[in-house]
C-alpha positions in Angstrom: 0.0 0.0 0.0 1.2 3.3 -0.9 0.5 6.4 0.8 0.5 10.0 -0.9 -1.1 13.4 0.2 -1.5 16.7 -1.4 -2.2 18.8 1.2 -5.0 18.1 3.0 -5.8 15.3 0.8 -5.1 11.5 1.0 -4.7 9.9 -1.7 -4.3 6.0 -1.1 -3.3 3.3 -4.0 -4.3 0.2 -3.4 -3.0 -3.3 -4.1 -5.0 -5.1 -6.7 -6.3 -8.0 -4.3 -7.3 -4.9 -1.3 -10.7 -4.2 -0.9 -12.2 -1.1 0.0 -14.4 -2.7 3.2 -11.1 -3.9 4.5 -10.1 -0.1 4.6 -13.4 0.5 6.3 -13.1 -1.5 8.3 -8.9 -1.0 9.4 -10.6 2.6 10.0 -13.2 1.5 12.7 -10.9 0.0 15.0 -8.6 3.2 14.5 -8.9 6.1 17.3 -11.5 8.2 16.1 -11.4 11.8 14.5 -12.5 15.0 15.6 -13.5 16.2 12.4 -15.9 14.2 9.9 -14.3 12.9 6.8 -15.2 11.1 3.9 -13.9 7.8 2.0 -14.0 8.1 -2.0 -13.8 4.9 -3.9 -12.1 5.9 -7.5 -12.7 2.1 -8.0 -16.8 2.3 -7.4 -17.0 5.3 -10.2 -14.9 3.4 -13.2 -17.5 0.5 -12.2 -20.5 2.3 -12.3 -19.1 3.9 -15.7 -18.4 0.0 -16.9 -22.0 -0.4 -15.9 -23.7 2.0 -17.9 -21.4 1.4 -21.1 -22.9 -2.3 -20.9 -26.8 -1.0 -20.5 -26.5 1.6 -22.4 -24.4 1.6 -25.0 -26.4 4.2 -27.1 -26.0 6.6 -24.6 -23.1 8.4 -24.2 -23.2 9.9 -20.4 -22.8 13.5 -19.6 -21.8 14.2 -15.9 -23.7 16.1 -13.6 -20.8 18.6 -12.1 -23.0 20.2 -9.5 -23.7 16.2 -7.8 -20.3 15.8 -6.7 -17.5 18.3 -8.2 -14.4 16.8 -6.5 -11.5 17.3 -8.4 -11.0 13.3 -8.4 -14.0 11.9 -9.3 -14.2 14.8 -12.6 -10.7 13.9 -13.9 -11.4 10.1 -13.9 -14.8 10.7 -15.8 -12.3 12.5 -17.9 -10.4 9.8 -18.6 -13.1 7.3 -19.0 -14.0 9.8 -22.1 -17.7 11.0 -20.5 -19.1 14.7 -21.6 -19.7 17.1 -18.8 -23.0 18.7 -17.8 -22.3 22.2 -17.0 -25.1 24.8 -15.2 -22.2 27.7 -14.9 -19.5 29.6 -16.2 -17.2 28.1 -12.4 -18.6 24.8 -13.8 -17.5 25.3 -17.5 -13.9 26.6 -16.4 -13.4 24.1 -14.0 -13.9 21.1 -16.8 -11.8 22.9 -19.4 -8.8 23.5 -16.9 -8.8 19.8 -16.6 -7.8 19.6 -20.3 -11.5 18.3 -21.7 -12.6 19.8 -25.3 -15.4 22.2 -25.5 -17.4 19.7 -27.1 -17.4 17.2 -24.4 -19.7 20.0 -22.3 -23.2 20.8 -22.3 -24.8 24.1 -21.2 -27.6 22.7 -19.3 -29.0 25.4 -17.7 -32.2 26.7 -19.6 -31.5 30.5 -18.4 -28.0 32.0 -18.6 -26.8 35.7 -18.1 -25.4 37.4 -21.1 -21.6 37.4 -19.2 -22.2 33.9 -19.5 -23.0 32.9 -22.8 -19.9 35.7 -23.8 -17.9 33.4 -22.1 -19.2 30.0 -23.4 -18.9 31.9 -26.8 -15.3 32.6 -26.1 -14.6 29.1 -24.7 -16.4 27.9 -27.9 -18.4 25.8 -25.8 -21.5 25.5 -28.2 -24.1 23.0 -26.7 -26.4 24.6 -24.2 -30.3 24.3 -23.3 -33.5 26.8 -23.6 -37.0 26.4 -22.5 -38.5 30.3 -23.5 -38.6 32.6 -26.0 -37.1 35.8 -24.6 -34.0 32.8 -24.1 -33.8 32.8 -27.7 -33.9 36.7 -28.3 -31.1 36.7 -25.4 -29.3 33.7 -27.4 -29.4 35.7 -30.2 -28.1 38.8 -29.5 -25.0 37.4 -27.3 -24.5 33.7 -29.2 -25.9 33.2 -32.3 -23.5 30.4 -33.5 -24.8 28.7 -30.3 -26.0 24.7 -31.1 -29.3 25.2 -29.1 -31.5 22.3 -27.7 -35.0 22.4 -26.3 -35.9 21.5 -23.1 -38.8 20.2 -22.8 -40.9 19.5 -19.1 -41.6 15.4 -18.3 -42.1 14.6 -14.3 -41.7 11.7 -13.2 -44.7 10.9 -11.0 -42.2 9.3 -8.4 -39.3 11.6 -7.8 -37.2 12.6 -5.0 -37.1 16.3 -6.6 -39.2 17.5 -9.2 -37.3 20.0 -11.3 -40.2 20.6 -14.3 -41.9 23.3 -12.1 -38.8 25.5 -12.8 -37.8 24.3 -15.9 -38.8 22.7 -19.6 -41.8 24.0 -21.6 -44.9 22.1 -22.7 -43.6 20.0 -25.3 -47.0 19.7 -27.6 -47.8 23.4 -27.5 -44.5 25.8 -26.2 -42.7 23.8 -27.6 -43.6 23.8 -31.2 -43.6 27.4 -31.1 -40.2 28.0 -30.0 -38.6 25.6 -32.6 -41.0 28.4 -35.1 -39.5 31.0 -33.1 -35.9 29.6 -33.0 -36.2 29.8 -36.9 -37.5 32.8 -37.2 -34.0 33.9 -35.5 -32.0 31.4 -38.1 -30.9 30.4 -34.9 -29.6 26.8 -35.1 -31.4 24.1 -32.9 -29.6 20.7 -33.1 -32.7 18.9 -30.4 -34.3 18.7 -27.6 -33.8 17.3 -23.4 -35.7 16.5 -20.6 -35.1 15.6 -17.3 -37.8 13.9 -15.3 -36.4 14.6 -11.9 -33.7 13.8 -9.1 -33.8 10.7 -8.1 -36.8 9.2 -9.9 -38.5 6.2 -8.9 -40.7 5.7 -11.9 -38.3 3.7 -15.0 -41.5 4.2 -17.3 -41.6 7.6 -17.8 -38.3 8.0 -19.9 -40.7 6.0 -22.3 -43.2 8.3 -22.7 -40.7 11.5 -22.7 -38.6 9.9 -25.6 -41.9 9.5 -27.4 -42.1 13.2 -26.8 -38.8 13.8 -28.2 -39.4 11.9 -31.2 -42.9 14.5 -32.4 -40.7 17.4 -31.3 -37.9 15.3 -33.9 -40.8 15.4 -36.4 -42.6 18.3 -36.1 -38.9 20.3 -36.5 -38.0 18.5 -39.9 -41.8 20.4 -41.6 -40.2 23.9 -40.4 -36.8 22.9 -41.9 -34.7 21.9 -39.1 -32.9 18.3 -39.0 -32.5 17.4 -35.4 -29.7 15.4 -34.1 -29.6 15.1 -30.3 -31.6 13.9 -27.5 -30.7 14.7 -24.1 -32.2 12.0 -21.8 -31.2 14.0 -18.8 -30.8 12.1 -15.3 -32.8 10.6 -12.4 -31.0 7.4 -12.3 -30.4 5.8 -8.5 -26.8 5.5 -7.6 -26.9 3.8 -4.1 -25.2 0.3 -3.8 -28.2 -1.5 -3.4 -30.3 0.1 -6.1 -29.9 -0.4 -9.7 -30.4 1.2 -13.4 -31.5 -1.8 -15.0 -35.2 -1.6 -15.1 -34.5 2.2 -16.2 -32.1 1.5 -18.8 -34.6 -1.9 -20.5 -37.0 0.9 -20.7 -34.6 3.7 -22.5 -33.3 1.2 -25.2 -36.8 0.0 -25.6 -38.4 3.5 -26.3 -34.7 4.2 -28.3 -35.7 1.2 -30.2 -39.2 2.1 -31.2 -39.0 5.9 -31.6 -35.3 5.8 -33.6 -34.5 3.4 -34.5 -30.7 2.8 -35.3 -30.8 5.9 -34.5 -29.9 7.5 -38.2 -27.2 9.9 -37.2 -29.0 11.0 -33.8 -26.7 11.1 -30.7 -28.2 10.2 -27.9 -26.5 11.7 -24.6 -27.7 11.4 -20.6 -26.8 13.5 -17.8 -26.2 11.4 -14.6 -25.1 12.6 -11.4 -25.9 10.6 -8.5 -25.5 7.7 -10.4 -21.8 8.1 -10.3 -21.3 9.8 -7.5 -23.5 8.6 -5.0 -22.3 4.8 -3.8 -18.5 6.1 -4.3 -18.8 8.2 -1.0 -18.6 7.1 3.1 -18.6 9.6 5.8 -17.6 8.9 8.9 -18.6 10.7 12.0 -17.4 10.9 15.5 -19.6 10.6 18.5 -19.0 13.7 20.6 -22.3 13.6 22.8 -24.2 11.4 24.6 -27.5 11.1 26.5 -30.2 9.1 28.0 -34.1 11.1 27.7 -37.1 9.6 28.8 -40.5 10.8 27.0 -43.8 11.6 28.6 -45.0 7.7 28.3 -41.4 7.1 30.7 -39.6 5.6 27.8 -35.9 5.8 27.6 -34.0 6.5 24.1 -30.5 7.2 23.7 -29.2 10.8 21.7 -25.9 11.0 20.2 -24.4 14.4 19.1 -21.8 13.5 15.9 -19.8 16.1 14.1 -21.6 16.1 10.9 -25.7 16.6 10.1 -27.8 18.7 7.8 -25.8 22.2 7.6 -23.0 19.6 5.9 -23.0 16.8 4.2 -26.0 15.0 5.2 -28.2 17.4 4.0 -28.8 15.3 1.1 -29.0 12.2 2.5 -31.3 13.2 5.0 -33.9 16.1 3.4 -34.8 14.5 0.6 -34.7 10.4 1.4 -36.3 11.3 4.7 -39.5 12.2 2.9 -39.4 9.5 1.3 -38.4 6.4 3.7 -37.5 7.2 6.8 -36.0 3.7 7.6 -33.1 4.7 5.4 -32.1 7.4 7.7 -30.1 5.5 9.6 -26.2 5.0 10.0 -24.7 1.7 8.7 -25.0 -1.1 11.7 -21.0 -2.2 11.3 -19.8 -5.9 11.9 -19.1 -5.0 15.4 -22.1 -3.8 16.4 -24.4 -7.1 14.9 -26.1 -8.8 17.3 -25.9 -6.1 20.3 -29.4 -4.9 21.4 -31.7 -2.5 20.0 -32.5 1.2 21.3 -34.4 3.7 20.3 -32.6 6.7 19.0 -32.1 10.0 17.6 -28.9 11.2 16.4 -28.4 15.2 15.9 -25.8 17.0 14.1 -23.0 19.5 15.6 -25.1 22.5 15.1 -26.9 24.4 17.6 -29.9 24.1 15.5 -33.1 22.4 16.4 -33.7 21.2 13.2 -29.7 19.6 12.5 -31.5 16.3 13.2 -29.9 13.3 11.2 -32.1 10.6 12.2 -35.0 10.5 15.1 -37.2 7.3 16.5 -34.8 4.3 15.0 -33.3 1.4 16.4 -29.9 1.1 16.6 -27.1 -0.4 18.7 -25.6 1.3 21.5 -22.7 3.1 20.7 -20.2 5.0 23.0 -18.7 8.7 22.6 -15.5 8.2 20.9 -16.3 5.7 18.6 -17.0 6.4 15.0 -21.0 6.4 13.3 -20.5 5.5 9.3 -23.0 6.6 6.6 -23.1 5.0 3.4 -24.6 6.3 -0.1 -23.6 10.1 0.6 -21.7 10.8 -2.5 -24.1 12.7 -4.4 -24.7 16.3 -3.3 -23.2 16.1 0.4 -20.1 18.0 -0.8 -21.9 20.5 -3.1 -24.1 21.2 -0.5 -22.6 21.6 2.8 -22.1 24.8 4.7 -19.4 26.1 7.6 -22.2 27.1 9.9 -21.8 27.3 13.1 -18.4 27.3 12.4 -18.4 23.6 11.4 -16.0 22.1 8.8 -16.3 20.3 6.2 -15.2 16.7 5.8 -11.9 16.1 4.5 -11.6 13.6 1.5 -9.7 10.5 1.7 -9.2 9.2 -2.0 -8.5 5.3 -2.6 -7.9 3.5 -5.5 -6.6 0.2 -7.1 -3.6 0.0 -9.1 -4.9 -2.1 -11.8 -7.5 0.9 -11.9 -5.1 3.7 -12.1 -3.4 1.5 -15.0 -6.2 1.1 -16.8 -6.9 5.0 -16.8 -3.3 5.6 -17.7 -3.6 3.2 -20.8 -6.9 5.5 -21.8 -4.0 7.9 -22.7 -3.3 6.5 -25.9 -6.9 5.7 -26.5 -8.2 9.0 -25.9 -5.4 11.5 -26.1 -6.5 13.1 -23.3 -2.6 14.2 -22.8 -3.2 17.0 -20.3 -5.8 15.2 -18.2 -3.6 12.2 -18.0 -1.0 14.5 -16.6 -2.7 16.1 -14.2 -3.5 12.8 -12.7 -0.6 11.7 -12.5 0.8 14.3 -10.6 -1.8 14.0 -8.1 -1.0 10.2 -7.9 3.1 9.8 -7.8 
């Protein structure tokens, strides 16, 4: 095993036969922290990216920056030769510093400042989204040479965050007229994207949505254009015990039907979570610790740990919360199997009533001192955690196989992603 840092990160490489849950687990029996800090799995990202080259081989993926944007997990997406959803200029500069072409991005915010699409311009980055008409005029006064794509509103009826309330216009009425309006311009739109939510539960509705697509496809050939990209946008699950295959039976099946062989269309997906989310540990300390009886005389235990809501939980516990509370939970570790039940509520670091992790669960005993670990928290705990309170951030411990880190080094000749290549490798020797 071979240890490197670069300042405050660690960066671990891994013998080929190591495992990451015997790195979990060397970490339990170590003294714990006082600050939170998270375990990234390199090795977990290039499979999920494996993964979704074998179910969807139509569909070339498009990261979702804002899920996770550490510096790691973008330049071994890089590598692995995915595009790069982008919903800011910080975003944008961030994935061209890393070496990536200008093609490899989309623009996939549907409103934009004028700053901004001067600098996309500038960066001749030329994909980007639009979902109203004073978009276009915008568009066309400050990017004209832009390849524009339509967003176009699908929910999914099951979704952990519905995101077609702020974005995406009626595809069978605002939509046809903005592809008339878009022409009108002699702007040039190149297709259309949906997105039917974070974290959908509902696999059929990217059927009916690429049905969608595929009238927009038809109606924009009578008014001249000849589309050429659908953006499937993203929703898939990423947690370790959830997978994309009934979503991705249902893409190629609607793929199938509505186009195809597909004729020269590019089909493109924007996943976030999917990647990011079961690459990501966090482990908390146990600072706090108290017995409370309610008004029926029952006793529950209360632990106090050094990471909640205001960081990155919030994520993990706002939105799956809603949804199924029995997920709130830490992960019961090998240690801890078989020791008796209590009721109990575990709070965050903040002084805030509402820093509340987890209330009402059963869970084993465990003692200040000793660490909590929560799995699954890859997507948006980073992006989304705040200092408050004064609070830090976890720190990121980075681990990785060798074989892996080989492989990505021979996507060097494959890709000639020379710049990328070298940035990685100074972060790993």
């Amino acid at each position: 095993m071979c240890y490197l840092k670069e300042g405050r990160r660690d960066f671990t490489l891994l013998k080929s036969d190591s495992t990451i849950q015997e790195i979990l687990d060397e970490i339990l029996k170590s003294p714990a922290r006082e600050d939170p800090f998270h375990v990234l799995d390199l090795d977990d990202v290039v499979q999920k990216h494996h993964n979704w080259l074998e179910l969807l081989p139509r569909v070339k993926p498009f990261y979702a920056v804002k899920c996770n944007d550490d510096p790691f997990i973008l330049e071994t997406l890089a590598c692995l030769g995915t595009g790069f959803d982008c919903a800011s200029k910080a975003e944008i500069r961030k994935i061209l510093e890393m070496g990536v072409e200008p093609e490899r991005i989309i623009y996939a915010h549907p409103v934009k400042s004028k700053e901004s699409l001067q600098f996309a311009q500038e960066k001749r980055v030329t994909k980007m989204t639009f979902d109203s008409e004073l978009e276009l005029e915008k568009i066309a006064n400050y990017y004209p040479g832009a390849e524009l794509v339509l967003r176009f509103r699908h929910d999914s009826a099951k979704v952990l965050i519905s995101l077609g309330k702020k974005f995406g216009c009626d595809a069978h009425v605002d939509g046809l007229e903005l592809i008339r309006k878009a022409k009108d311009l002699n702007l040039n739109v190149i297709g259309v994207s949906f997105h039917v939510g974070c974290g959908s539960k509902d696999a059929d509705c990217y059927y009916d949505a690429i049905k969608s697509a595929k009238s927009l496809f038809e109606f924009a050939s009578s008014v001249g254009y000849r589309f050429s990209l659908i953006d499937i946008g993203g929703g898939f699950p990423g947690d370790t015990d959830k997978s994309i295959d009934g979503y991705t039976e249902v893409i190629n099946r609607a793929l199938d039907e509505f186009f195809p062989g597909l004729n020269g269309v590019e089909v493109i997906a924007e996943p976030g979570r999917y990647y990011a989310g079961s690459a990501v540990r966090l482990f908390t300390t146990i600072h706090g610790k108290k017995f409370v009886k309610n008004s029926d005389a029952e006793s529950q235990v209360m632990y106090y740990i050094n990471d909640g809501v205001f960081g990155t939980l919030f994520d993990w516990v706002s939105l799956r919360a809603v949804h199924d509370l029995a997920r709130v939970i830490p992960t019961i570790t090998k240690a801890k199997l078989g020791k008796p039940l209590l009721r109990t509520t575990i709070w965050g670091p903040t002084c805030d009533s509402t820093d509340i992790v987890c209330e009402d669960v059963d869970f084993p005993e465990h003692d200040i001192g000793e660490y909590m670990l929560f799995e699954n928290i890859g997507a948006y705990g980073i992006t989304f955690a705040t200092s408050f309170n004064g609070f830090p951030s976890p720190t990121i411990r980075v681990y990785v196989k060798e074989k892996t880190w080989t492989g990505l080094s021979d996507l060097k000749l494959m890709s000639g992603l020379d710049k990328t290549i070298d940035i990685l490798r100074s972060r790993f020797q």
